[in-house]
C-alpha positions as a Markdown table, in Angstrom:
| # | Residue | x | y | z |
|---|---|---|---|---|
| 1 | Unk | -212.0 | 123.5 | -27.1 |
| 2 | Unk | -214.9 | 125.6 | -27.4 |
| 3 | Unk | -214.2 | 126.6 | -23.9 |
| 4 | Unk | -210.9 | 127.2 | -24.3 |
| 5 | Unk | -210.9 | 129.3 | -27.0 |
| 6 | Unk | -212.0 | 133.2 | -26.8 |
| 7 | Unk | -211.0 | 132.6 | -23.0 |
| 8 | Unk | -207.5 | 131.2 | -22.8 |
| 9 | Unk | -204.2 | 132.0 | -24.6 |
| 10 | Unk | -202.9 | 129.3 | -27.0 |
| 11 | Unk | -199.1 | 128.4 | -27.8 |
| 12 | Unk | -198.4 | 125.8 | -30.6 |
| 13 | Unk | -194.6 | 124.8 | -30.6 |
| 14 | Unk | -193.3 | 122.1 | -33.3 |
| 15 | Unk | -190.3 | 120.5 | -32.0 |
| 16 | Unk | -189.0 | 120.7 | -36.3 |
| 17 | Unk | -187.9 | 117.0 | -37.0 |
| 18 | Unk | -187.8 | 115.4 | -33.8 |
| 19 | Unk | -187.9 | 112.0 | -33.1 |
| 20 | Unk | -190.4 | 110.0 | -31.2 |
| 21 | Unk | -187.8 | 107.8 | -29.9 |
| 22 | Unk | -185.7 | 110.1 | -28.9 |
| 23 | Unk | -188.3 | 112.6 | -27.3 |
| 24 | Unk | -189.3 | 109.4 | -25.4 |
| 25 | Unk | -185.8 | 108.1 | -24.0 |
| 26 | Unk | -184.4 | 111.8 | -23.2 |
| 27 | Unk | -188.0 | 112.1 | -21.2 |
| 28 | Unk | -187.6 | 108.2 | -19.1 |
| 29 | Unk | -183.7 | 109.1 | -18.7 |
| 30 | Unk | -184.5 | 112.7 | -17.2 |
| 31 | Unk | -182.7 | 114.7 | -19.6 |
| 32 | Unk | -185.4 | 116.6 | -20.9 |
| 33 | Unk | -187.0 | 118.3 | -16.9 |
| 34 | Unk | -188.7 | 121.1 | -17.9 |
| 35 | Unk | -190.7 | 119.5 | -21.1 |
| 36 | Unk | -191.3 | 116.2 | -18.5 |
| 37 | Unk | -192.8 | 118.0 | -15.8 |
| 38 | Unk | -195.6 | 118.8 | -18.4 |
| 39 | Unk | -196.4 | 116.0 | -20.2 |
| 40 | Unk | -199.8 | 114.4 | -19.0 |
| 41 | Unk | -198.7 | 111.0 | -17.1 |
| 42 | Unk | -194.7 | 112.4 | -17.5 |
| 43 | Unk | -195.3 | 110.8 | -21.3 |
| 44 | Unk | -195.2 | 111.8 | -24.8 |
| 45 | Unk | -198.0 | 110.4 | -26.6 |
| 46 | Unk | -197.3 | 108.3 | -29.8 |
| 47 | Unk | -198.7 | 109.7 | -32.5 |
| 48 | Unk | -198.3 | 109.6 | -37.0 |
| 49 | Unk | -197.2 | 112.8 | -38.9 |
| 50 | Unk | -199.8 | 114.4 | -41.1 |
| 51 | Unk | -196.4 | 114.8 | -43.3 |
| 52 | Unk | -193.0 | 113.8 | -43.7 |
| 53 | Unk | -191.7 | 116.7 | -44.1 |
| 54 | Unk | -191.7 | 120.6 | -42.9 |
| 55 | Unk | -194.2 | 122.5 | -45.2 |
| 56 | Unk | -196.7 | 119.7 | -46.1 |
| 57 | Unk | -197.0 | 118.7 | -42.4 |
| 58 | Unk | -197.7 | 122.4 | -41.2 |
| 59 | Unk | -200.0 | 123.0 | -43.8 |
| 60 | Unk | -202.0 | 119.9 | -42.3 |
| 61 | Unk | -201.2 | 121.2 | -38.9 |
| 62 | Unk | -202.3 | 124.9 | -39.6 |
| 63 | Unk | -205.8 | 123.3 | -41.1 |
| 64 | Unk | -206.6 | 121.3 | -38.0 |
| 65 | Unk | -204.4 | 117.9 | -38.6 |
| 66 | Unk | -202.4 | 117.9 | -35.7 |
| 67 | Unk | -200.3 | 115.0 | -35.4 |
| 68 | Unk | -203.1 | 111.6 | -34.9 |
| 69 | Unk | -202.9 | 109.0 | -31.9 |
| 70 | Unk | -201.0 | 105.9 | -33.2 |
| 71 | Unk | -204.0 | 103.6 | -32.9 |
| 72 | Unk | -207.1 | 102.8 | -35.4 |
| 73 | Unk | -209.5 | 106.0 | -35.3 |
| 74 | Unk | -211.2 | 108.1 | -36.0 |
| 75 | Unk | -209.6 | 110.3 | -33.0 |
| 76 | Unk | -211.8 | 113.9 | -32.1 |
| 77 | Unk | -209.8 | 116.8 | -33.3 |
| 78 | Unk | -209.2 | 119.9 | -31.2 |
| 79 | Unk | -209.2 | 122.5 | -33.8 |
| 80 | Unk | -211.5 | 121.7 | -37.5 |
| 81 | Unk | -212.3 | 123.8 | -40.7 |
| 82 | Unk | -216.1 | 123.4 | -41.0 |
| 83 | Unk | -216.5 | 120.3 | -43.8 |
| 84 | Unk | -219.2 | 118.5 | -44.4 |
| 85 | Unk | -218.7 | 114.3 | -43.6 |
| 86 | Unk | -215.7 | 115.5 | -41.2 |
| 87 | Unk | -215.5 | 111.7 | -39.4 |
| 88 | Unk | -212.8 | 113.7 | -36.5 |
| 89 | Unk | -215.0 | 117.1 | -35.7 |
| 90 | Unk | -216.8 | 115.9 | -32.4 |
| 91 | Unk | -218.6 | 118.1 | -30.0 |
| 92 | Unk | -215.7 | 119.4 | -28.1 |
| 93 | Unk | -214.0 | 120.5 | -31.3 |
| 94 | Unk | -213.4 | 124.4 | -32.0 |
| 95 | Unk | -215.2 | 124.7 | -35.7 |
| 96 | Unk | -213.9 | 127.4 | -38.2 |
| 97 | Unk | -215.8 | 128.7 | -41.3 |
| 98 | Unk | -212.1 | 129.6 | -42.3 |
| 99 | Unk | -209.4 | 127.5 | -44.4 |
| 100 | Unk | -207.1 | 127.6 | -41.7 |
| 101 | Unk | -206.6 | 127.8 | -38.0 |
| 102 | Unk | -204.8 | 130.9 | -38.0 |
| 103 | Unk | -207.2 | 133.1 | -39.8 |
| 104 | Unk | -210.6 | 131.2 | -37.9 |
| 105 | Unk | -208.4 | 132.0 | -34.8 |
| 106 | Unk | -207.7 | 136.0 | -36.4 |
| 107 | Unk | -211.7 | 136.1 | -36.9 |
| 108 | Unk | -212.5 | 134.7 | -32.8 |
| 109 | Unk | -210.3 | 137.7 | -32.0 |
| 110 | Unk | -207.1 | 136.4 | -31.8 |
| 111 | Unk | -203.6 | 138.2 | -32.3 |
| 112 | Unk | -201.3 | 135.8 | -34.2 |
| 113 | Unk | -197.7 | 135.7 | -33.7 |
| 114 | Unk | -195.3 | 133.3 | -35.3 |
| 115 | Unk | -192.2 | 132.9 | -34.3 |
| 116 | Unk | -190.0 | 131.0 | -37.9 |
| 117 | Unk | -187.2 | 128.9 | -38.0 |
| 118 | Unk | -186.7 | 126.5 | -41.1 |
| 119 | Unk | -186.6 | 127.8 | -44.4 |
| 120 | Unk | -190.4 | 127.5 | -45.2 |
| 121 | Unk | -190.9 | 131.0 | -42.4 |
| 122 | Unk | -187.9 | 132.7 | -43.4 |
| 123 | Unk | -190.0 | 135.0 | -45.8 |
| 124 | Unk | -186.7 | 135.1 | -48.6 |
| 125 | Unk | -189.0 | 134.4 | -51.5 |
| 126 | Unk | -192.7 | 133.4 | -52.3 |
| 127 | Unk | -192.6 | 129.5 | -51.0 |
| 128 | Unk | -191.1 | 130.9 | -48.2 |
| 129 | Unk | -193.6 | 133.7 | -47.2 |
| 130 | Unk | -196.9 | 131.2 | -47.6 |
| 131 | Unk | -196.6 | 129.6 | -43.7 |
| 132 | Unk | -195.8 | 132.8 | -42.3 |
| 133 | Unk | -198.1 | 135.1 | -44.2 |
| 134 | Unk | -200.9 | 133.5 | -42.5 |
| 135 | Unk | -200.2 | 135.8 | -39.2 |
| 136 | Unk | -201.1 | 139.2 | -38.5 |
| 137 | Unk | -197.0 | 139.5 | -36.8 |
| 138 | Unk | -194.1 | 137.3 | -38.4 |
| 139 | Unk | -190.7 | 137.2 | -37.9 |
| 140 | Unk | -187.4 | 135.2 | -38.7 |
| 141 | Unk | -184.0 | 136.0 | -38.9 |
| 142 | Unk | -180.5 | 133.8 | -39.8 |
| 143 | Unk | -180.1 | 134.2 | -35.8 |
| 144 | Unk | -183.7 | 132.2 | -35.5 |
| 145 | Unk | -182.8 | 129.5 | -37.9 |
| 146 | Unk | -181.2 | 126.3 | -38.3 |
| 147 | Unk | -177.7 | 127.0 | -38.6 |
| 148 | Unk | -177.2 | 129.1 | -35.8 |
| 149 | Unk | -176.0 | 127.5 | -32.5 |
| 150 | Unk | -178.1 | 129.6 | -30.2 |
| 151 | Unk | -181.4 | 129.4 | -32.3 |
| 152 | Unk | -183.9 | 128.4 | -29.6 |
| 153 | Unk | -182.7 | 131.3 | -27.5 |
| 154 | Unk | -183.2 | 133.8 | -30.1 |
| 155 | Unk | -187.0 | 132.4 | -30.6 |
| 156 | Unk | -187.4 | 132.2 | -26.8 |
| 157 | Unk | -186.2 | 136.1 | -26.7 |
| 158 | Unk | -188.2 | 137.0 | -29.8 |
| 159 | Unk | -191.9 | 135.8 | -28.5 |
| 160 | Unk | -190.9 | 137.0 | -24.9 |
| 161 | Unk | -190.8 | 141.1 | -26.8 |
| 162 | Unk | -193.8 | 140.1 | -29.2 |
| 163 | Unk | -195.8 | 139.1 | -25.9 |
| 164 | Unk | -194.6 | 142.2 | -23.7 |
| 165 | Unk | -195.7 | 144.5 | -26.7 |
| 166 | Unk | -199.4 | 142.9 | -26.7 |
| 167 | Unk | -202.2 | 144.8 | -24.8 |
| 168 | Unk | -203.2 | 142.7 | -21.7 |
| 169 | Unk | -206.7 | 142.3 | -22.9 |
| 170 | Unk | -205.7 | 141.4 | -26.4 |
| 171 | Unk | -206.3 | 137.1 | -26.6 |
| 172 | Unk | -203.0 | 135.5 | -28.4 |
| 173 | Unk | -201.9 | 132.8 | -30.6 |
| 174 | Unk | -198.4 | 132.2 | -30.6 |
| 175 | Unk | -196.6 | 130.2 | -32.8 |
| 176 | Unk | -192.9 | 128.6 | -32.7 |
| 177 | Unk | -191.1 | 126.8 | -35.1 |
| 178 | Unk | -188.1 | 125.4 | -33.3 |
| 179 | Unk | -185.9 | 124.9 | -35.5 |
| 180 | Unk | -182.4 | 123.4 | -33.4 |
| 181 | Unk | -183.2 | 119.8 | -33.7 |
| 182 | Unk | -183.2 | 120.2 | -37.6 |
| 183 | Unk | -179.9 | 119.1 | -39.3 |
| 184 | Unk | -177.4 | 121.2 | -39.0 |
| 185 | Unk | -177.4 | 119.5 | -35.2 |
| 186 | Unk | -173.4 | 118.5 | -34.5 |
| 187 | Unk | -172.6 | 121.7 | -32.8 |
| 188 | Unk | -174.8 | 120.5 | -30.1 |
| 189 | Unk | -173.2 | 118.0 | -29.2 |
| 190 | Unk | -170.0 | 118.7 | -27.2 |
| 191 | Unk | -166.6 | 117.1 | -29.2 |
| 192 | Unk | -168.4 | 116.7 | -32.2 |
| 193 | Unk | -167.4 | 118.5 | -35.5 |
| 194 | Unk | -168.7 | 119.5 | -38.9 |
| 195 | Unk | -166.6 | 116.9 | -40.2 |
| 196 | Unk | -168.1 | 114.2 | -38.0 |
| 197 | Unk | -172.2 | 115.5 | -38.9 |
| 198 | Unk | -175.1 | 115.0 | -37.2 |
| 199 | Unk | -176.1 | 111.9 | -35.9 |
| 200 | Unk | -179.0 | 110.7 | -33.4 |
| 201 | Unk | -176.9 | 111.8 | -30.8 |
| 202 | Unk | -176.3 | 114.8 | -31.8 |
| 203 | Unk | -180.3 | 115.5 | -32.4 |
| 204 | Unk | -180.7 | 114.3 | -28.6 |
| 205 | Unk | -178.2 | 116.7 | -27.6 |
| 206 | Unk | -180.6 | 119.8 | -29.3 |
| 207 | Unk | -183.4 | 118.7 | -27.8 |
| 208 | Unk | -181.1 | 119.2 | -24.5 |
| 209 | Unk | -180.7 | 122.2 | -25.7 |
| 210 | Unk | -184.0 | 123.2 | -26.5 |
| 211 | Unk | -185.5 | 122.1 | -22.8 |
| 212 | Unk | -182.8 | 124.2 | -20.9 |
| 213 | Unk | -184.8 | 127.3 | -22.7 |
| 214 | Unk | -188.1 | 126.3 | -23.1 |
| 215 | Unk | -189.4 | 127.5 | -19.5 |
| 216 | Unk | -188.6 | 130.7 | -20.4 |
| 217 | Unk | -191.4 | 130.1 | -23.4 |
| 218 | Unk | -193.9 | 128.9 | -21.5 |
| 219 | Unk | -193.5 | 131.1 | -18.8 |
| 220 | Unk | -194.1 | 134.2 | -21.4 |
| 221 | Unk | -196.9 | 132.5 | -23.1 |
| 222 | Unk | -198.6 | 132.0 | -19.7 |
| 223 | Unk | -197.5 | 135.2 | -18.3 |
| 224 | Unk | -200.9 | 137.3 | -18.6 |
| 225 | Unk | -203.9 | 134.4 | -18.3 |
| 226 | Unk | -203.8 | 130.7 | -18.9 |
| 227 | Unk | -202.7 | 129.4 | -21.7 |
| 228 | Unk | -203.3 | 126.4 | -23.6 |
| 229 | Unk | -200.4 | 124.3 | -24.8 |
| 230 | Unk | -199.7 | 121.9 | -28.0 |
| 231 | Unk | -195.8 | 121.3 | -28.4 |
| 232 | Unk | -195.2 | 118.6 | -31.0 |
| 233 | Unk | -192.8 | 117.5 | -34.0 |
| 234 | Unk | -193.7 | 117.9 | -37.3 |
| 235 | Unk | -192.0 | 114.9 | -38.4 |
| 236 | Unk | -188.9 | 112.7 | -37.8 |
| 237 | Unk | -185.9 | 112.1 | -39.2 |
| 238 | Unk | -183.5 | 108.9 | -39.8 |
| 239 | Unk | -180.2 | 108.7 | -39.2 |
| 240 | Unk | -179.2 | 105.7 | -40.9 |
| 241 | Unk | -182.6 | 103.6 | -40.2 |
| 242 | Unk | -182.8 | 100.8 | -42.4 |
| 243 | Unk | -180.4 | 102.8 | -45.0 |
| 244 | Unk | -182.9 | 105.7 | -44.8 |
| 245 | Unk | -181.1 | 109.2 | -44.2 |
| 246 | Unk | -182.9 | 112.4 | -43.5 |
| 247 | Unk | -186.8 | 113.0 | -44.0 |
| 248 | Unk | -189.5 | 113.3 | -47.0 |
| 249 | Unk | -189.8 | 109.6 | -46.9 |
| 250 | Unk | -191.5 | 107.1 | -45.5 |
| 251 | Unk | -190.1 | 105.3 | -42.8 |
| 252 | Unk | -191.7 | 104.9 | -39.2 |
| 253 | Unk | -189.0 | 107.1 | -37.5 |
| 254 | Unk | -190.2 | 110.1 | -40.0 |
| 255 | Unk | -194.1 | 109.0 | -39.3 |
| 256 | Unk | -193.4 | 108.4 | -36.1 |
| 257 | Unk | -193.8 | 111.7 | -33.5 |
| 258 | Unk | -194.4 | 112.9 | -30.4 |
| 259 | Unk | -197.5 | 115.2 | -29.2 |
| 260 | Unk | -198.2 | 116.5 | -25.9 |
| 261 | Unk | -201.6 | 119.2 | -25.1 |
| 262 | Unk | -201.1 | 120.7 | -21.6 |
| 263 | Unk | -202.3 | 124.2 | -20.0 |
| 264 | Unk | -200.0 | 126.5 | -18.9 |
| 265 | Unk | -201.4 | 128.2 | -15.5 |
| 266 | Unk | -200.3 | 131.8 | -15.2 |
| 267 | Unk | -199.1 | 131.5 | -11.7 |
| 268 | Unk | -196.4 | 129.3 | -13.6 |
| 269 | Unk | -196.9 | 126.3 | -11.3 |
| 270 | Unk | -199.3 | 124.1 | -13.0 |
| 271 | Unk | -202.3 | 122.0 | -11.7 |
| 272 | Unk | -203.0 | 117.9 | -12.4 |
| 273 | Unk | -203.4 | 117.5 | -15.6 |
| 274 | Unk | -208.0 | 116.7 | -16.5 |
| 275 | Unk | -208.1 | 120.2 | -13.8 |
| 276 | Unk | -209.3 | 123.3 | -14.4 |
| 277 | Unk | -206.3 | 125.0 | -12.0 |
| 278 | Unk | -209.1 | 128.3 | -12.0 |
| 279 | Unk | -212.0 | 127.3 | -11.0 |
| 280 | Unk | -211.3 | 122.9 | -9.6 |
| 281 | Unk | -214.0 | 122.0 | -12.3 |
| 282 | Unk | -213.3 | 119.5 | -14.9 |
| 283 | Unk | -211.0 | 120.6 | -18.0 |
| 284 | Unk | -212.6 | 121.7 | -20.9 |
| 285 | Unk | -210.2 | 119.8 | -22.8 |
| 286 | Unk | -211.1 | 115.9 | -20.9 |
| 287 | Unk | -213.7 | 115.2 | -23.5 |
| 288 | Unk | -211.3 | 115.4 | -26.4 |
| 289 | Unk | -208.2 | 113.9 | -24.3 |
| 290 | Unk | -210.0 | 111.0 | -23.3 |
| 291 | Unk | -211.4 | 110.5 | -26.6 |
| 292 | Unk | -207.7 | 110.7 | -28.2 |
């Protein structure tokens, strides 16, 4: 990663509360096309939440815990704080001497965008300004968040201006809560009703949703140099599992996620996935991936 950052862009998207399970069977059915034709091997990769729910897991996330393999460890991390006995900072990772990834990222030069959804970015009072406040650009709105039927496309439109207003030259961290697959869900589901509430169908049915307008995002991320990719969920949610409803408890379909790292090529048509689609050479990016 110490290759890729200073020289690509980076986009970090959490899919807010979405299931492995599900991410998995909409991928095999082909109901999800535009995430699919990303994923290394066409697959999500199994991995545990560093929380089980919205605020503690981004915390972790925004210090260097992205979501970890689903296998005995200790997996090489892509992103680290500098700490000493750190069994997870290998070679390849990018080191900060910062407490987060969004300021160490802010000090290499980056401009840092985030794009909110759930309540913890909407920036209405002091717990919800702490996630956000770690960027130099924030925004959220009640059109970006979760009860709002066209939320994803709101987002989508919202990083599309905050990229067209960056200077070429200027490197970029963007950021993007999605916040659709998070209950309130029914209205993405056609026939169902408020009365009727969310179900797992209805959470499939966003993440439908959310891959009909994703392209658009990556497309914008990717639209002035490569870009470097990490779309994951924060944590899951049950729907009934075992007599478990919702999330902030532990049960394997909250722990459970999936996690993808992918780069973005700016032509928009992307090369094999281990390739450098710039220069053929191997991706900076195998070392860590193969270790993972």
């Amino acid at each position: 990663m110490n290759e890729v950052v200073g020289t690509d862009d980076l986009l970090l998207v959490t899919l807010d509360t979405l299931r492995y399970d599900v991410a998995v069977e909409l991928a095999a059915e082909g109901r999800i096309p535009h995430l699919a034709r990303h994923l290394p091997g066409g697959r999500w990769e199994e991995c545990h939440a560093p929380g089980s729910f919205t605020y503690a897991s981004h915390q972790a996330i925004f210090a260097g815990f992205l979501p970890t393999p689903a296998a005995q460890g200790p997996h090489p991390r892509l992103f680290a704080a500098r700490f000493a006995g750190s069994e997870s900072t290998a070679d390849g990772t990018f080191v900060h001497d910062t407490p987060d990834l969004v300021t160490g990222l802010a000090k290499a030069g980056y401009h840092t965008v985030c794009v909110g959804g759930v309540g913890f970015f909407n920036k209405q009072g002091p717990l919800g300004s702490v996630l956000p406040g770690l960027f130099h650009e924030s925004h959220w709105s009640p059109d970006l968040g979760v009860t709002s039927p066209h939320s994803f496309e709101h987002q989508v439109a919202c990083a599309e201006e905050a990229v067209r207003r960056l200077p070429r030259e200027q490197r970029l961290f963007l950021f993007v809560n999605v916040s659709a697959l998070h209950q309130p869900n029914w209205f993405h589901l056609p026939g169902a009703t408020r009365e009727s509430g969310d179900t797992r169908a209805s959470h499939a049915a966003a993440l439908e949703y959310v891959d009909r307008h994703i392209g658009r995002l990556f497309t914008a991320a990717s639209s002035r140099r490569r870009c470097f990719a990490v779309v994951c969920s924060d944590h899951g949610t049950a729907y009934g599992d075992d007599g478990w409803t919702g999330h902030r408890l532990g049960h394997p379909s909250v722990w459970t996620v999936p996690y993808a790292h992918f780069f973005l090529d700016p032509t928009g048509t992307d090369g094999p996935t281990g390739t450098d689609t710039a220069t053929g050479t191997a991706d900076p990016a195998t070392a860590v991936e193969a270790a993972r």
